[in-house]
N, C-alpha and C positions, 0 to 999 in steps of 0.2 A: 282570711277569706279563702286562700288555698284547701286550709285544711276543713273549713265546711264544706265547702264546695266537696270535698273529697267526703267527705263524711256524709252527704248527701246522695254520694252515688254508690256507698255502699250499701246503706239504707235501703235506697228503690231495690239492686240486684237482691237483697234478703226480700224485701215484703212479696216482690214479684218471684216468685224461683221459676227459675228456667234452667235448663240444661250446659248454660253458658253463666251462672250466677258463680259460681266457683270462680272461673281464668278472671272473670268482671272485677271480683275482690281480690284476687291477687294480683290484680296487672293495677289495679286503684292503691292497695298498699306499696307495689314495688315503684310507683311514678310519689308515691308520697315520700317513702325513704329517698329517692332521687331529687326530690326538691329539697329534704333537710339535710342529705349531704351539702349539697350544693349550696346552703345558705350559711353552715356549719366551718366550710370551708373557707368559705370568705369570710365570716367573722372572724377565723382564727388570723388570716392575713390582712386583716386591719389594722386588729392588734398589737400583731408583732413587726409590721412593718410601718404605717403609717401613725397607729395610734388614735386617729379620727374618722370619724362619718363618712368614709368614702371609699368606694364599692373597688377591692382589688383583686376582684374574681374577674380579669379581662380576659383579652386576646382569644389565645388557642381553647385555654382551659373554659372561660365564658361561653364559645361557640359550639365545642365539644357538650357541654350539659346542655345549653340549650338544645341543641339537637337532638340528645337521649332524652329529654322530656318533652320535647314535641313527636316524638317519634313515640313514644308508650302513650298520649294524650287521645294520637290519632286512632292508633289502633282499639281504644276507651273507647271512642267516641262512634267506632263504627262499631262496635258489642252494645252500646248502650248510651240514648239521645240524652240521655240527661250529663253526660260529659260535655257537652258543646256548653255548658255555662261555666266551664274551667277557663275559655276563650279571655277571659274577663281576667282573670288571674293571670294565665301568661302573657298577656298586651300587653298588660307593666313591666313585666320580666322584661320581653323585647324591647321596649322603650328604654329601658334603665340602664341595660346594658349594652346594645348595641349602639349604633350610631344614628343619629336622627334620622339619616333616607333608610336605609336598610330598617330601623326597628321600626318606622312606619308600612312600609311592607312587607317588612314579616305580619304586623297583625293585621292588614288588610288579606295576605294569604290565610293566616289562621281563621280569620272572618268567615271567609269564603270558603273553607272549610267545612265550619260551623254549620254555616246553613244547610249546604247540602248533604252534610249528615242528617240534619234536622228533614229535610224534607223526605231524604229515605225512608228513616224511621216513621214519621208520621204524619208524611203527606205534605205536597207544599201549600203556604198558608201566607199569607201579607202577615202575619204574626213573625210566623218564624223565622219571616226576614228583617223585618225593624229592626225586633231586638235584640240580635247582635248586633245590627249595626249603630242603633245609638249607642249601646255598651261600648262598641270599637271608637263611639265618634269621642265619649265621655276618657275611657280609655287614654286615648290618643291627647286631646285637652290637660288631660290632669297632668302626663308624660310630659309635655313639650311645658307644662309652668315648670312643674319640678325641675327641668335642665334649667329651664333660664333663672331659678333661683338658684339653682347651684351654680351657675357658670356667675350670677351677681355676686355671690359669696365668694365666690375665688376669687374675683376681679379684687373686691373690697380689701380679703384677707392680704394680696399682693400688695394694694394701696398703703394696708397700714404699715405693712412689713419697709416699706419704700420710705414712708413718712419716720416712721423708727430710725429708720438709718439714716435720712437728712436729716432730723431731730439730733442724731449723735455728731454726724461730722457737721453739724452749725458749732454746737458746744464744743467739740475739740479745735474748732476755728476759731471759736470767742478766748477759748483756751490760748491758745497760739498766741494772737493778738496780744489778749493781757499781755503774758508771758515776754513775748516782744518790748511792746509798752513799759513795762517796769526793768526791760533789761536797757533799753535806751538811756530809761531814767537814772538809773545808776549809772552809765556811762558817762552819762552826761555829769553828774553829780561828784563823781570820783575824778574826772577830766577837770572840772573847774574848783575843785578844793584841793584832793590830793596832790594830784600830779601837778597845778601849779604851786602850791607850796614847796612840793620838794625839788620843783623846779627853780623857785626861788633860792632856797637853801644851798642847793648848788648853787648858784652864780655869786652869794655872800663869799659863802667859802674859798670860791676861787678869785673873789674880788681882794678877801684876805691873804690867801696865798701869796698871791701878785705881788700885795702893797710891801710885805716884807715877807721874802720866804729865808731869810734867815735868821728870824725870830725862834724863841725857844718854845717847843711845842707844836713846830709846825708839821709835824709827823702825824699829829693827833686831827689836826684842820684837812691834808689830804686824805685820812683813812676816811673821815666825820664825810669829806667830799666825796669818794668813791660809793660808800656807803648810800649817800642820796642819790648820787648817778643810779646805781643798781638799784635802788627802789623804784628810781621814774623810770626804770624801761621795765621792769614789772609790771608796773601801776599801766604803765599804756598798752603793755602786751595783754592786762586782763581788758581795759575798756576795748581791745580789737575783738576781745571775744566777744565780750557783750555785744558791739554791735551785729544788725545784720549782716551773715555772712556778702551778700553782694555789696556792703556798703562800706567794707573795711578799708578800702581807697580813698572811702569819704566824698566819692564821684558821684554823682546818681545816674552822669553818662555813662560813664565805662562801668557802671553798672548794670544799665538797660540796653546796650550793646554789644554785653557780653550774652544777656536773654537773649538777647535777639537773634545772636549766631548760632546761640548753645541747643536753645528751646525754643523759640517761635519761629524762626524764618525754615522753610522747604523748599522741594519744588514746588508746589503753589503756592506759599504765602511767599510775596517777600516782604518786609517789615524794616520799616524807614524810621530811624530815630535822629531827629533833629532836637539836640538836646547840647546845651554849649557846654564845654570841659570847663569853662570857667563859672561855672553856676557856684555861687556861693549860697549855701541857705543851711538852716540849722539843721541837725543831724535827725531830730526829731520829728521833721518836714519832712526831709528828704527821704526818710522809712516810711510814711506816708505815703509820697506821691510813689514810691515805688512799690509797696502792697497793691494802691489800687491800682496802677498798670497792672501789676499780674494778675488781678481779677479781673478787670475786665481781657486782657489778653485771653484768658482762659475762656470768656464768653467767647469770644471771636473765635478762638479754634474748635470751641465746642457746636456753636451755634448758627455761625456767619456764612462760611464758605466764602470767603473772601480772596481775593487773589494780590489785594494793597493793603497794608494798615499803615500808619502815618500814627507815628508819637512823635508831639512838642509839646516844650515846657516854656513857655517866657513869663519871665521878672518885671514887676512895676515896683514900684515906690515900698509898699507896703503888701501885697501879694502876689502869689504864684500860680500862674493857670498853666495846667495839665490840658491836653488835646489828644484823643486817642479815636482816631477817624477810620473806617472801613469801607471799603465798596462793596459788602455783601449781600444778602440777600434780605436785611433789613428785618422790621417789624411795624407792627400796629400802637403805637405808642398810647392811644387811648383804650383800645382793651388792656395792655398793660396795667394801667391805671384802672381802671374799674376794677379791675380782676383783684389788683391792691387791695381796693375799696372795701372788696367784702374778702378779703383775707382769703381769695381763691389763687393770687398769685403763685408760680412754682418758678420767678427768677429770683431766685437766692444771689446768682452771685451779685445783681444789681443793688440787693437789698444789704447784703457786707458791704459792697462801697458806699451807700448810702449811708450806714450807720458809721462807716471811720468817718466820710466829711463832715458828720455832725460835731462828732468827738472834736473837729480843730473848730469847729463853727463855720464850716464853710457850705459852698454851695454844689447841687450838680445838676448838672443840663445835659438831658437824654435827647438827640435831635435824632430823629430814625421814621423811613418810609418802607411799604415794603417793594424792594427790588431796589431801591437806591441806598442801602448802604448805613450805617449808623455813625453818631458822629456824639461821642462823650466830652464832655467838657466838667472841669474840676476847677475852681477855686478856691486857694485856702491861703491864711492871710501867713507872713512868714516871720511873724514872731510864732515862739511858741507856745502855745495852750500850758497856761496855771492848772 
């Protein structure tokens, strides 16, 4: 459009000659070289810098051209009325690259411009003032969608870039887990075959020793015993590794109170774990209920602002209830839900503790208002999942 427009006012100054049809074509070619610089230049730092569609001819250097081409447009325009429909051309200019308030008034001054060149040249007219300014209103419309579709497109591109990367660390989570999962299982598995066989082996051994240690060969029964010794504390030094590091004590308290010191309590949190030293439950539970404390923990720090959290665990008969209470600033627990519903949800970390308690077949109870605080509740039965 630029370059008819410019092609059109080269045009009129040839058909018409005048005395001024000469400086008209050159001051019309040198504002044309000035716009394909200026387009030339940004192209080339798209390329080399961003790669995509997006305009990185700003700041100094943007305001700098725009100004050498409203400055050679002006001077067009007062040699020759048929420049003022370049007005139309650079409104988009203004628009695209300035900033919304400013590039609406720059073409509102270009506008005003226009006209009153228009009416020097030839005369004033309800013509000659419309149509620039519907041109400026069209102008101005097409300007202000174009931002908002690019500022939609940025929003989205960020969206997806955000959902990519939750997408990754879900999977290095599920990762983890497994990984956990199967390293338990071996623990547990090497702990109830190995290690008590070579447990037993030992105590044969030294039950033989005892009965006659001055039998012939009993040189062979202490090496055969030492031997098993030093396998069982192998054998239990590798199931220490296997398990979770906080769970190597086999505590789930002085495992969750040692978070509590390390990692969750501050000056504003303080964080209360009522959890008995004598909790007996399987090892396999107990890595459980202590994943999901630290997710949900991590919601509370992330999301709560709370100033109490309260962790208990109590024992019945057959299951184990988790209690992880806040006074924070809560939620809406049925838009939660909805939002589930149609897979708008963005609480992930609810949604990893939901999926461990399915994994033992248990239950969970989200109690939460907002301003009063939320209050999790976990049941899982304390045999361990086949």
């Amino acid at each position: 459009m630029f370059l008819a427009l410019i092609v059109v006012v080269i045009g009129r100054a040839i058909a018409i000659a005048t005395p001024l049809s000469i400086a008209i074509i050159g001051l019309a070619v040198l504002m044309l070289i000035t716009y394909g610089l200026g387009s030339y230049l940004s192209r080339q730092a798209e390329v080399t810098v961003s790669g995509v569609g997006t305009p990185t001819l700003t700041g100094m250097s943007a305001g700098v051209w725009l100004l050498t081409l409203s400055t050679e447009w002006a001077v067009l325009v007062w040699l020759i009325p048929e420049a003022a429909y370049l007005v139309f051309a650079l409104s988009f200019l203004y628009l695209y690259l300035l900033r919304r308030r400013w590039g609406i008034l720059a073409v509102l001054v270009a506008v005003g411009a226009a006209i009153v060149a228009l009416g020097m040249h030839d005369g004033w007219s309800v013509a000659a003032v419309i149509g620039p300014l519907l041109g400026a209103g069209v102008a101005i419309l097409i300007g202000l969608g174009y931002q908002s579709l690019t500022r939609e497109a940025a929003e989205r591109e960020m969206l997806m870039t955000e959902l990519m990367a939750t997408r990754d660390q879900l999977a290095e989570t599920e990762r983890t887990a497994g990984a956990l999962a199967e390293r338990a299982r071996l623990a547990r598995e090497i702990h109830d075959t190995v290690a008590q066989g070579l447990s037993s082996i030992q105590m044969l051994l030294h039950a033989a020793e005892r009965a006659d240690p001055d039998r012939a060969g009993i040189q062979h029964i202490r090496l055969a015993r030492d031997t098993a010794a030093a396998n069982l504390a192998d054998t239990r030094a590798f199931i220490r590794e296997l398990l979770p590091v906080a769970l190597t004590d086999r505590r789930l308290a002085g495992a969750l109170r040692r978070l509590a010191e390390t990692q969750w309590s501050s000056d504003e949190l303080d964080v209360q774990v009522r959890v008995s030293d004598a909790l007996e439950l399987p090892m396999q539970v107990q890595s459980a209920l202590l994943r999901i404390t630290q997710g949900a923990m991590a919601n509370v720090l992330q999301h709560a602002r709370a100033r109490t959290v309260i962790i208990a665990v109590a024992v019945d008969a057959d299951s184990v209830e988790l209690t992880v209470a806040d006074d924070g600033v809560g939620f809406d627990t049925a838009t939660v839900r909805a939002d589930r519903a149609v897979g708008a949800s963005d609480s992930f970390g609810l949604t990893a503790i939901r999926e461990r308690v399915d994994q033992f077949g248990g239950t969970l109870t989200v109690e939460a208002s907002e301003g009063r605080g939320t209050r999790l509740t976990v049941v899982l039965s304390t045999e361990e999942p086949t």
